[in-house]
TORLO-674486 format. One record per residue (C-alpha): y, x, z; residue in three letters; residue number from 1. Coordinates in pm, whole numbers, plus 50000, padded with zeros to 5 digits. Layout:
BEGIN
py:px:pz:residu:num
Y:X:Z:ALA:NUM $
...
***
This chain:
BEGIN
py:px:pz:residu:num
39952:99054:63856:UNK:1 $
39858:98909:64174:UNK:2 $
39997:98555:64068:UNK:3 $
39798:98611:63753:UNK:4 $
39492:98625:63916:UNK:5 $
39568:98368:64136:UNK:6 $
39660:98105:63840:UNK:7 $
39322:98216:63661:UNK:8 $
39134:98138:64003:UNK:9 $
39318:97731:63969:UNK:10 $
39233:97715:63635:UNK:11 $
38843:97837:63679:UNK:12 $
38807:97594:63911:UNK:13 $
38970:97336:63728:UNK:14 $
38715:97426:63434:UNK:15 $
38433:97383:63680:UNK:16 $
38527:97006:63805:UNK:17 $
38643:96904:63460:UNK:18 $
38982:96840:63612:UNK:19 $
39161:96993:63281:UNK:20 $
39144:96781:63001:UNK:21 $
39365:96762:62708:UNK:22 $
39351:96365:62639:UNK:23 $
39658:96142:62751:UNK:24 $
39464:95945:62974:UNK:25 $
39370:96135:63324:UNK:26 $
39095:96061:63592:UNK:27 $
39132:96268:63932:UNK:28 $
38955:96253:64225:UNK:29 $
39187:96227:64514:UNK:30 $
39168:96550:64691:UNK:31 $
39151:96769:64373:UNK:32 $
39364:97009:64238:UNK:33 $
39479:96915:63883:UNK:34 $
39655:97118:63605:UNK:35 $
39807:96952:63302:UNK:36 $
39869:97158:62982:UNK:37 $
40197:97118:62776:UNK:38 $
40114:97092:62474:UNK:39 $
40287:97307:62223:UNK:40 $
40454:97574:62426:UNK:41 $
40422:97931:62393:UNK:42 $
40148:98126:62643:UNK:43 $
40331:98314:62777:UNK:44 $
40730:98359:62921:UNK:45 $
40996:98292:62853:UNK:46 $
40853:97943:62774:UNK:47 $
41119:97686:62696:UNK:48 $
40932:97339:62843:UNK:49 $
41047:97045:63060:UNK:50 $
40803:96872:63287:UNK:51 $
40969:96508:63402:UNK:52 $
40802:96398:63699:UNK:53 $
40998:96100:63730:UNK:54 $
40848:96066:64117:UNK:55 $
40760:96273:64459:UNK:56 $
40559:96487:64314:UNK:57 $
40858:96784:64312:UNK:58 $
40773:96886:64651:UNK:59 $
40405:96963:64557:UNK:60 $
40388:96980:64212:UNK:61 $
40471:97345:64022:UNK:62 $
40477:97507:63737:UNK:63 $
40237:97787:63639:UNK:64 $
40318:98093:63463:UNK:65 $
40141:97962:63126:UNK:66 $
40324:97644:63143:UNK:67 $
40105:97397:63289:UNK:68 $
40144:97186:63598:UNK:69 $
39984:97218:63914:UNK:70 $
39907:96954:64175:UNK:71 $
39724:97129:64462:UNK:72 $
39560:96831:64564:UNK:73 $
39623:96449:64404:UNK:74 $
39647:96210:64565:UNK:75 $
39756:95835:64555:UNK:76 $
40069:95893:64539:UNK:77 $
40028:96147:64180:UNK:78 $
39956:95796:63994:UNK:79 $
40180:95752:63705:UNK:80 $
40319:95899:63375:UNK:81 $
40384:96283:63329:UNK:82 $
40585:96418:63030:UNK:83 $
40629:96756:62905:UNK:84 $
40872:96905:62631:UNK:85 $
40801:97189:62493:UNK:86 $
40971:97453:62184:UNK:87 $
40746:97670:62027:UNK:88 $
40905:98010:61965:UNK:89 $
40940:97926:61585:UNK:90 $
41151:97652:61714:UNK:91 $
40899:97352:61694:UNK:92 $
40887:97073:61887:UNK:93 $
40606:96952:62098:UNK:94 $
40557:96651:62360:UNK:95 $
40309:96568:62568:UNK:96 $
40213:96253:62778:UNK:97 $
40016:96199:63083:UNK:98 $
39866:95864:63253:UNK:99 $
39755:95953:63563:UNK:100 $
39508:95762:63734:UNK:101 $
39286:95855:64101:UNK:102 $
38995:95765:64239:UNK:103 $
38811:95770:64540:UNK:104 $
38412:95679:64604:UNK:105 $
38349:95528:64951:UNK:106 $
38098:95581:65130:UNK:107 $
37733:95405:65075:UNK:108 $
37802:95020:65202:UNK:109 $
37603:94880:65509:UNK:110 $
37540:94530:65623:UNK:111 $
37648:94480:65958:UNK:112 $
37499:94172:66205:UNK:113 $
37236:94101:65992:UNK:114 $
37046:93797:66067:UNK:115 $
36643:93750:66159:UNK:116 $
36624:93436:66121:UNK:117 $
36729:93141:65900:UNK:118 $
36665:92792:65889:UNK:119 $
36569:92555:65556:UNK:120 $
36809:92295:65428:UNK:121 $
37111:92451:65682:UNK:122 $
37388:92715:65599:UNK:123 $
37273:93042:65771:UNK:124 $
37490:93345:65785:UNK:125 $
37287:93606:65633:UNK:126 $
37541:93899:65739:UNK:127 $
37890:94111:65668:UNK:128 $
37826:94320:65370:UNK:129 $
38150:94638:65433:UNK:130 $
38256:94924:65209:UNK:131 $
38546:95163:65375:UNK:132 $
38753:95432:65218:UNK:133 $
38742:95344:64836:UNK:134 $
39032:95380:64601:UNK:135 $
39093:95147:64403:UNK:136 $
38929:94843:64545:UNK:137 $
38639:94778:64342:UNK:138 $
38386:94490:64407:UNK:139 $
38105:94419:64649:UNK:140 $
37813:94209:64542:UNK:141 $
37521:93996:64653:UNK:142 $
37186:94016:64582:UNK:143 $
36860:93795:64618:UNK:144 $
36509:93971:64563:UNK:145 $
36674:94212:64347:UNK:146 $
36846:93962:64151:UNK:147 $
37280:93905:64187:UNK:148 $
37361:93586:64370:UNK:149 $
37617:93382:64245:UNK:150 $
37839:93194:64470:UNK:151 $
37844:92810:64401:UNK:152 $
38038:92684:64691:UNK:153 $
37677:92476:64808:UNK:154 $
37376:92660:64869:UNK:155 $
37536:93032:64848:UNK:156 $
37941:93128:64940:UNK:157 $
38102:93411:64986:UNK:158 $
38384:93508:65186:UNK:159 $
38546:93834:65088:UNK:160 $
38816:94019:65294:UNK:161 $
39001:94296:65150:UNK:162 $
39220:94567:65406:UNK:163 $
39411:94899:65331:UNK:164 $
39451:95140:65559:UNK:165 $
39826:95190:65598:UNK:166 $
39846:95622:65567:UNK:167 $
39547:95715:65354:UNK:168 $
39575:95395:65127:UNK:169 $
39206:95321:65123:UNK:170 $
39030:94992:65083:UNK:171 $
38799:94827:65326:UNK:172 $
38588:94536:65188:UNK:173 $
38427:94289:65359:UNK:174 $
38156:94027:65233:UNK:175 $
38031:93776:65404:UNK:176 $
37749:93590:65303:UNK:177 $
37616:93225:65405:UNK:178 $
37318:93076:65192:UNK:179 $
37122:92756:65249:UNK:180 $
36765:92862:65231:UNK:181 $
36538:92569:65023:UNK:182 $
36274:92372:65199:UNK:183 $
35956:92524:65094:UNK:184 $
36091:92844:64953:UNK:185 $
36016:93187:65052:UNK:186 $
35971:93246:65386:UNK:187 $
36068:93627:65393:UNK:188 $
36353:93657:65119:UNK:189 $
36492:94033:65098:UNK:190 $
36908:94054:65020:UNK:191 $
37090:94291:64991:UNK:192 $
37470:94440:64882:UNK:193 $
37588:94671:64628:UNK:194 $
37981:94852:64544:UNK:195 $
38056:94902:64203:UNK:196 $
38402:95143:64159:UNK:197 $
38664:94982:63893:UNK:198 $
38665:95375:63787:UNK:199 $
38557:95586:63680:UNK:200 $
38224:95396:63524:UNK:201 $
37975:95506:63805:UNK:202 $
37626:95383:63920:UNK:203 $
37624:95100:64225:UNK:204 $
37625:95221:64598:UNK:205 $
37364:94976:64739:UNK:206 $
37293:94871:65089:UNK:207 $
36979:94894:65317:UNK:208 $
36799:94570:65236:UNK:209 $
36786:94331:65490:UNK:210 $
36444:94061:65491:UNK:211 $
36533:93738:65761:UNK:212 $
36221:93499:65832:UNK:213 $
36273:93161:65683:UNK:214 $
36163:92882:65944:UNK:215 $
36151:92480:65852:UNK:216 $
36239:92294:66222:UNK:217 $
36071:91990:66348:UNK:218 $
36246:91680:66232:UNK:219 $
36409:91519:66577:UNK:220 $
36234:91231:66680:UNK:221 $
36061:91053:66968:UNK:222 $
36357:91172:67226:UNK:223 $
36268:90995:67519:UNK:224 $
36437:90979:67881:UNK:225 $
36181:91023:68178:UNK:226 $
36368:90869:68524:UNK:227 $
36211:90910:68854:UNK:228 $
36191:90734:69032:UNK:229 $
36013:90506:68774:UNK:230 $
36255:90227:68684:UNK:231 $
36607:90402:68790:UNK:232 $
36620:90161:69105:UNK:233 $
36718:90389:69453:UNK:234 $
36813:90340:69768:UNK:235 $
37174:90470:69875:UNK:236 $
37205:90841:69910:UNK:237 $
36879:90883:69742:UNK:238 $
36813:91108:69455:UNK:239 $
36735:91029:69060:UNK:240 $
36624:91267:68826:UNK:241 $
36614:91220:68469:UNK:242 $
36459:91428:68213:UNK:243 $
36539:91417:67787:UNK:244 $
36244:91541:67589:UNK:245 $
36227:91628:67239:UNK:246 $
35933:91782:67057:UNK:247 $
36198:91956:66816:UNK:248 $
36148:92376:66803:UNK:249 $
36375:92555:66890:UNK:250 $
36457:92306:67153:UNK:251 $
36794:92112:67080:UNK:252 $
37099:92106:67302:UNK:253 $
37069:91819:67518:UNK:254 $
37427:91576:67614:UNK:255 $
37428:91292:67910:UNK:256 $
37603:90946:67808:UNK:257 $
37716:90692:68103:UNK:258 $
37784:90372:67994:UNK:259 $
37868:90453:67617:UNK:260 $
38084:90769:67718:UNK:261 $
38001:91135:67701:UNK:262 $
37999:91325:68024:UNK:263 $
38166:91639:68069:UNK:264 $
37898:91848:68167:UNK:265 $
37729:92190:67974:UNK:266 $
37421:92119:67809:UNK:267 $
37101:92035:67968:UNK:268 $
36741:91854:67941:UNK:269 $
36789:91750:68361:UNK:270 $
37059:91487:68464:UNK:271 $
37024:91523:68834:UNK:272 $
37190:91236:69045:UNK:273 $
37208:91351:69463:UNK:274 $
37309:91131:69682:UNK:275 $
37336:90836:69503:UNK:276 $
37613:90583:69544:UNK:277 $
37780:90294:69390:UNK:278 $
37995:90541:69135:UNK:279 $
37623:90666:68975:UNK:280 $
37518:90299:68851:UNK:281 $
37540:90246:68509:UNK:282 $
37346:90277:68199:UNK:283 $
37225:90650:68087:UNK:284 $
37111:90805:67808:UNK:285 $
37064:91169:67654:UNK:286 $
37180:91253:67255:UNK:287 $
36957:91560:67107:UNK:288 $
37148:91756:66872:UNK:289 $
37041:92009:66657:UNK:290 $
37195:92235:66374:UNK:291 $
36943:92099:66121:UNK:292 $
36965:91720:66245:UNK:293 $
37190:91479:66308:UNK:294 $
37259:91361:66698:UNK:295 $
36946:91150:66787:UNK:296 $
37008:90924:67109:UNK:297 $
36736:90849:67327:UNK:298 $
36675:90472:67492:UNK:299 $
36895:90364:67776:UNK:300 $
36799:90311:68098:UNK:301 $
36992:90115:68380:UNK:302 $
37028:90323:68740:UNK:303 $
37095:90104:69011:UNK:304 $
37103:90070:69404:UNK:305 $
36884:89815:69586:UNK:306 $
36878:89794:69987:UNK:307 $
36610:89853:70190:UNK:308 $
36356:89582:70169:UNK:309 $
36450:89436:69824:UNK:310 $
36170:89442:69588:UNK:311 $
36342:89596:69355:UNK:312 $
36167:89790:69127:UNK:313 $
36198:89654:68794:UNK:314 $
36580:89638:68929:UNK:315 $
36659:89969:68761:UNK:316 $
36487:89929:68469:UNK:317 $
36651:89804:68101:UNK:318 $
36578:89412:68186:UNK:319 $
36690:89489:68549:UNK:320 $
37035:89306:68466:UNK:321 $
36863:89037:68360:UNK:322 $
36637:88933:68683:UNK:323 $
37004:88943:68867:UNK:324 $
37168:88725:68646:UNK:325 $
36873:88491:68722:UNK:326 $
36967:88505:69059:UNK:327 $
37275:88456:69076:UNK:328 $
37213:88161:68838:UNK:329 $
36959:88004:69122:UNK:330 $
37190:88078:69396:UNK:331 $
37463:87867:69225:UNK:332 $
37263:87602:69145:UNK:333 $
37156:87630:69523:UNK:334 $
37500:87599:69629:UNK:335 $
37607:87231:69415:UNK:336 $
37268:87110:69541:UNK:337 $
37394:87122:69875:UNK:338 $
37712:87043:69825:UNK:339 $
37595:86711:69626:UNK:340 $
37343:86629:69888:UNK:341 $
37673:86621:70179:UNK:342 $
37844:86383:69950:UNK:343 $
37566:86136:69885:UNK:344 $
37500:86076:70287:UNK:345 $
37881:86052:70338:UNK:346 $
37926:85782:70107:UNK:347 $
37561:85632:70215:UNK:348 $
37691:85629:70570:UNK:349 $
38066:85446:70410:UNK:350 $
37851:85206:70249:UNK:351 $
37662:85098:70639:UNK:352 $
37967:85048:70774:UNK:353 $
38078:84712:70678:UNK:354 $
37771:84534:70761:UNK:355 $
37738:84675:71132:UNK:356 $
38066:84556:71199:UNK:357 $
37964:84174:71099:UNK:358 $
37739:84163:71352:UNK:359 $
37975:84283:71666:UNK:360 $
38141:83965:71806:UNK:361 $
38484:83866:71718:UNK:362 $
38590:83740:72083:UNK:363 $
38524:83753:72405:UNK:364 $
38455:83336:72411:UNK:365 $
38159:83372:72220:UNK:366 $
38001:83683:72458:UNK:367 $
37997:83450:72730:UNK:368 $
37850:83157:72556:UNK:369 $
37562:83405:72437:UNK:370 $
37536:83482:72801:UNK:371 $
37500:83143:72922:UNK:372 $
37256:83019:72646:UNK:373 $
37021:83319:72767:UNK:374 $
37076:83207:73095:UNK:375 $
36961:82870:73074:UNK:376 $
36663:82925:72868:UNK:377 $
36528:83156:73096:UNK:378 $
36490:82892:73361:UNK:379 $
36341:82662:73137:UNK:380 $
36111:82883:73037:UNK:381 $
36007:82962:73389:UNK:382 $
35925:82571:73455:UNK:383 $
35703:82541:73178:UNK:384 $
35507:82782:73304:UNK:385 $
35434:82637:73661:UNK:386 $
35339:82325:73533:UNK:387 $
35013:82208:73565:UNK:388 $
34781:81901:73465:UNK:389 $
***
């Protein structure tokens, strides 16, 4: 009597949920009980019935006093085919088959690191759309303003990420969704995400929605590189400083170039030089980047050392290689000058030569008659002059 009772209790419930039906084709919620009738056989015993189970379910599954099947509580693992045979007690034959299929609704989906802001003509990730403990799968979609958005691969994709836990069976799904707002468009667009079941046919589960600002940057232009001291020309050990400035918003990420090359350092709108020595000179110049742009370099400028008491200026500006090339021009042209000037009063003096040595006399004979001819005109000379009228 007691088991009676307790059998009308299962199938009361049963009644209740709608768990008991008689068509081939069964829906259960996982966590249920369910009872399946055979079809056919006599109310009460002796009953002459086979259930085939054909899987696990022997250790849970049993069979009530009327016939039917129990399963306390179904789960994934009561998917499949039941069949029942059954003689009626004027020796008919009945069969009965059951497709078993379970179900589980998650829980309402949520859109995890949601984003506040997005930027025009750029992908932006707009945020993870996740469903847990759903059975089967099902399907998570985007929506726009109320309206589904269709992945294109361009200006909307979707990456999807599907997990099962590995004792319950349940799905996770992920969503994530990156869109490419429209220059001009709205700046406040609301999205949100929805789960639809496979089955049983059930209304959407739909996220919070989630409404980003849409901002259009600055296009990147005038970047300019400020050097102080005002040409890039220092003394040794001194200090430069050079600033990149960009009227861009938000600010772009500012990288330092050296002589074509990229230096490895983090990020920054300040180079700042200490101590300058010979290792520092070069040619500098600072690239703006920015997700919405592409890299924008800024002029060069040339950093140089000049000693003390150069006038040097202009020597550490962009035409600062210039003026010493100049230089070093003059100073060569200095240099053959010279060396041409040497030559021409060597061969000058080569050229005097021969005619001094004409004059010298050959011999020694004709120094003394030079002598004597000077000595005898001077007396002669002297005798003219004594002489008088």
């Amino acid at each position: 009597m007691a088991a009676g009772a307790a059998v009308g209790a299962w199938v009361l419930v049963l009644s209740l949920w709608g768990a008991v039906v008689s068509s081939q084709n069964i829906t259960a919620r996982i966590g249920e009980p369910l009872v399946l009738n055979c079809k056919g056989a006599p109310k009460k015993p002796p009953q002459q019935l086979e259930w085939k189970l054909g899987g696990p379910w022997d250790s849970v599954a049993r069979v009530l006093p009327n016939g039917s099947l129990l399963l306390p509580a179904v789960g994934i693992h009561d998917e499949g085919t039941f069949r029942c045979r059954a003689m009626s007690r004027n020796g008919k034959e009945a069969k009965s088959n059951y497709r078993v299929r379970v179900y589980q609704i998650p829980g309402k989906p949520e859109i995890i690191d949601p984003a506040f802001e997005l930027v025009a003509g750029v992908p932006n990730k707009v945020g993870t759309c996740v469903s847990e403990g759903g059975y089967p799968a099902g399907t998570l979609s985007w929506h726009l303003d109320g309206k589904p958005l269709v992945p294109d691969g361009k200006g909307v994709s979707v990456k999807e990420e599907t997990r099962r836990h590995p004792e319950t069976g349940l799905f996770t799904l992920q969503s994530e969704l990156m869109v490419t707002p429209a220059r001009g468009g709205a700046p406040h667009p609301t999205f949100s995400c929805s789960f639809s079941p496979s089955f049983p046919r059930r209304r959407a589960l739909h996220t919070a929605p989630v409404q980003p600002s849409v901002w259009e940057p600055v296009p990147l232009e005038d970047v300019r590189l400020v050097v102080e001291p005002e040409g890039g020309a220092v003394t040794p050990g001194g200090t430069v400083t050079m600033t990149c400035e960009s009227p861009a918003q938000p600010p772009p990420q500012i990288h330092w170039m050296k002589d074509g090359m990229p230096l490895p350092l983090p990020p920054s709108p300040v180079l700042i030089l200490p101590e300058v020595g010979p290792q520092d000179q070069g040619i500098y110049s600072c690239v703006a980047t920015h997700p919405s742009h592409r890299p924008q370099e800024s002029p060069a400028v040339s950093i140089s050392i000049i000693e003390t008491g150069e006038a040097g200026p202009t020597a550490g500006s962009v035409g600062g290689s210039g003026l010493g090339t100049l230089a070093l021009a003059l100073g060569i042209l200095g240099g053959l000058g010279t060396v041409a000037l040497i030559i021409g009063v060597i061969m000058w003096r080569k050229r005097r030569r021969p005619g001094e040595e004409r004059k010298v006399p050959e011999n020694q004979e004709e120094e003394e008659e030079c002598a004597e001819l000077n000595q005898s005109e001077e007396p002669e000379a002297g005798e003219s002059g004594t002489g008088g009228p």
